[in-house]
C-alpha positions, -999 to +999 in steps of 0.1 A: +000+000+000+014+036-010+022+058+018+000+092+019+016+124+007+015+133+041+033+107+058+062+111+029+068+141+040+074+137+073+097+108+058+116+133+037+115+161+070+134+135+094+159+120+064+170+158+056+174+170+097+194+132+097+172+111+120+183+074+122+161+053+099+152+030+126+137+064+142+122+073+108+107+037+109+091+043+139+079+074+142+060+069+109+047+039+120+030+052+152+018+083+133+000+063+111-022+043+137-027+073+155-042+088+122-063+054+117-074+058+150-093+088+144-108+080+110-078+090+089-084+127+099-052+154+099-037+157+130-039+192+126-075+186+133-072+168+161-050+176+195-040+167+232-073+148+238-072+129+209-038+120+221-047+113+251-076+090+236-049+072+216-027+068+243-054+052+271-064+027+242-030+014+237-030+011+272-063-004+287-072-025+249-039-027+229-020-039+259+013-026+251+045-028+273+053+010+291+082+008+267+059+009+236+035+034+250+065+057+256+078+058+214+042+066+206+039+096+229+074+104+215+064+098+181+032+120+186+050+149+207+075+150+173+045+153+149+026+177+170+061+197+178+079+192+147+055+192+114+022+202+129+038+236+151+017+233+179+033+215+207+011+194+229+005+202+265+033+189+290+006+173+312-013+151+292-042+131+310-039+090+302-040+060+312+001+044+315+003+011+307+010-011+340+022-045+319+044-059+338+078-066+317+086-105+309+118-119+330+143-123+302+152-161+286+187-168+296+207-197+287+229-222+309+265-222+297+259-251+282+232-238+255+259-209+247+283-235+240+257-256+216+244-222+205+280-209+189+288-243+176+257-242+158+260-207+139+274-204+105+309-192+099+297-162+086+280-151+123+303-168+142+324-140+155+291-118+157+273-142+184+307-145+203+308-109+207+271-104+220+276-130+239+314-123+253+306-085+255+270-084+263+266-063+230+233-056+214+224-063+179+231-028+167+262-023+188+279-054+175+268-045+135+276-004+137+310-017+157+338+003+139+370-009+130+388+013+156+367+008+179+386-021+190+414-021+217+437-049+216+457-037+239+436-033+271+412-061+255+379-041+254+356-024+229+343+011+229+308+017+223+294+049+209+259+068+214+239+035+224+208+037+237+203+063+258+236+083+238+255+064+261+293+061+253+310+031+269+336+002+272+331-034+274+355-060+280+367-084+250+377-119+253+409-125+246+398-155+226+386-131+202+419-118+193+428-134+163+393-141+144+389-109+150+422-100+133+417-122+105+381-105+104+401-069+098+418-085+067+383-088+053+375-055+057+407-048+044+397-065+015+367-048+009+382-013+016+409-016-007+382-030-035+360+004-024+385+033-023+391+023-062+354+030-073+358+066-082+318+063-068+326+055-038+321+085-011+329+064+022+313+052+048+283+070+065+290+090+095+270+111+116+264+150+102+287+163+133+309+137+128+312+145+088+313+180+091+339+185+114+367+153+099+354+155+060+378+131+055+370+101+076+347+087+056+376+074+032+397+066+063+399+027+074+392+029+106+357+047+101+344+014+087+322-011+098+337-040+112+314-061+095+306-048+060+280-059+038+288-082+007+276-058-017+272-014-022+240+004-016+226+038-021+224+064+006+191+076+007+202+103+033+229+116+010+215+122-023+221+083-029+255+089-030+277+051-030+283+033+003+292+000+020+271-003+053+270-030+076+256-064+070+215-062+072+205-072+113+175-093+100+198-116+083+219-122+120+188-124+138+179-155+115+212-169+119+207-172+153+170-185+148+188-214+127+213-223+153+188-226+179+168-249+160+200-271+152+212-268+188+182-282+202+171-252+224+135-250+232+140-216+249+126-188+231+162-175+219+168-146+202+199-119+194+191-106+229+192-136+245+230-138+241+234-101+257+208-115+288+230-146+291+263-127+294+247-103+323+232-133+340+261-151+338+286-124+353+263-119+384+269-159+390+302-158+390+302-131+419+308-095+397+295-065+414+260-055+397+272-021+393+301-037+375+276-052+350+254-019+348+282-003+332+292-032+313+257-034+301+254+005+293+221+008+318+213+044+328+193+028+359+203+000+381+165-016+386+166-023+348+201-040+356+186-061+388+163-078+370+188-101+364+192-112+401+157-125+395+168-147+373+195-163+390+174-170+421+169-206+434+136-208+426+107-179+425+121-153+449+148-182+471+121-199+477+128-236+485+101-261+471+093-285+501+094-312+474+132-313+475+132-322+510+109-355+504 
């Protein structure tokens, strides 16, 4: 189905003041159900309390998680703010969703081991690092090739969630496949910087405005490049090499679960759960694992503690004792 004329635009706003597509995504997506909610009327028709209509129905019928409530209001408070010029009220009146958020699946040590050995050599080194560096799905595919440190055997992790910068720790078993992994990008970049197409890697306005040469520079690329060169649709559809697609690691690690034999509902995230989980079993300070993690709070970090309880809450079944 065609987008409206509408929605395009606010498409073509976000790409041109360099909003990440994921964002773009998103933000068009919720601004489109809100729209459907009301009988496809403009939102410059409508206001705070049809906001605040949309917002209680996600809540009390939809069922959302608080999380998912939150990127619509944020998607609404950009429309309203941004493209409609008439910001809504700071203390809108609705209903918050209450879901309570789902303990996360964790695996033993022993499912990680079957889990790697089951992955493709092509996602191999990926799944090690989510797992050996708690990394999320995006961290590990925008990593950068200087973003490694071999010498103090961490990572560094830039604007995360939250615009959080950080370091993580690196497995020293990691060293040499990722080594051999720089000669591919090697590869690659040596096969780029000869297309007189080629205008680099993408970088962050701020970024590209202030070192205009880093986008030809090694070391500004992704560590794990895709196979083939794409458009920039943020760049007048200027030449690039980006990162591998995250939907085709995500069903890599699908695959290997199946093979494995793990009946756990396993996903990308499941590997960054696992490390956490497993960190707090082997005695590491929570706050050590907060800032391994990147958290901003420490409650989201605790929920891990949960996990690793005998039982539900310590509690001791009296059928062990028969």
């Amino acid at each position: 189905m065609p987008q409206s004329l509408f929605l395009t635009y606010i498409s073509e706003f976000m790409i041109t003041r360099r909003y990440a597509k994921r964002t773009i995504e998103t933000y068009i997506y919720w601004i489109k159900k809100y729209i459907l909610f009301h009988n496809k009327k403009h939102p410059s028709e409508l206001g705070n309390q049809e906001v605040e209509y949309f917002l209680t129905y996600l809540s009390s019928h939809s069922n959302v998680a608080p999380g998912t409530q939150a990127i619509a209001l944020n998607a609404l408070v950009f429309l309203y703010k941004e493209i409609i010029q008439a910001p809504l009220s700071l203390n809108l009146d609705f209903n918050k969703s209450s879901r309570q958020a789902k303990l996360p699946t964790v695996l033993i040590p022993e499912e990680v081991t079957a889990l790697l050995n089951a992955v493709t050599a092509q996602y191999s080194l990926m799944t090690k690092l989510m797992y050996g560096s708690g990394l999320r799905l995006m961290e590990t595919l925008r990593m950068r090739i200087q973003d490694i440190d071999f010498d103090y055997l961490c990572l560094l992790v830039w604007q995360s969630k939250s615009n959080k910068n950080r370091r993580v720790t690196l497995a020293k078993e990691l060293v040499e496949p990722l080594k051999q992994q720089l000669t591919v990008c090697k590869q690659f970049y040596e096969l780029d910087i000869k297309n007189k197409d080629y205008q680099g890697v993408w970088l962050p306005h701020a970024l590209a405005k202030k070192y205009p040469t880093a986008a030809k520079e090694f070391g500004w690329h992704y560590l794990f490049p895709s196979s083939r060169l794409s458009r920039d649709p943020h760049a007048n559809n200027v030449t690039r090499r980006h990162h591998i697609d995250e939907r085709s690691l995500q069903r890599a690690v699908k695959r290997a679960a199946k093979r494995a034999g793990i009946h756990k509902s396993v996903s990308c995230h499941t590997l960054r759960h696992s490390f956490a989980t497993h960190l707090l079993q082997r005695g590491c300070d929570i706050r050590t694992v907060q800032e391994q993690l990147g958290h901003v709070d420490i409650r989201t970090t605790q929920i891990y503690t949960h996990v690793i309880q005998a039982g539900a809450n310590g509690v001791r079944s009296p059928l062990s004792d028969l």
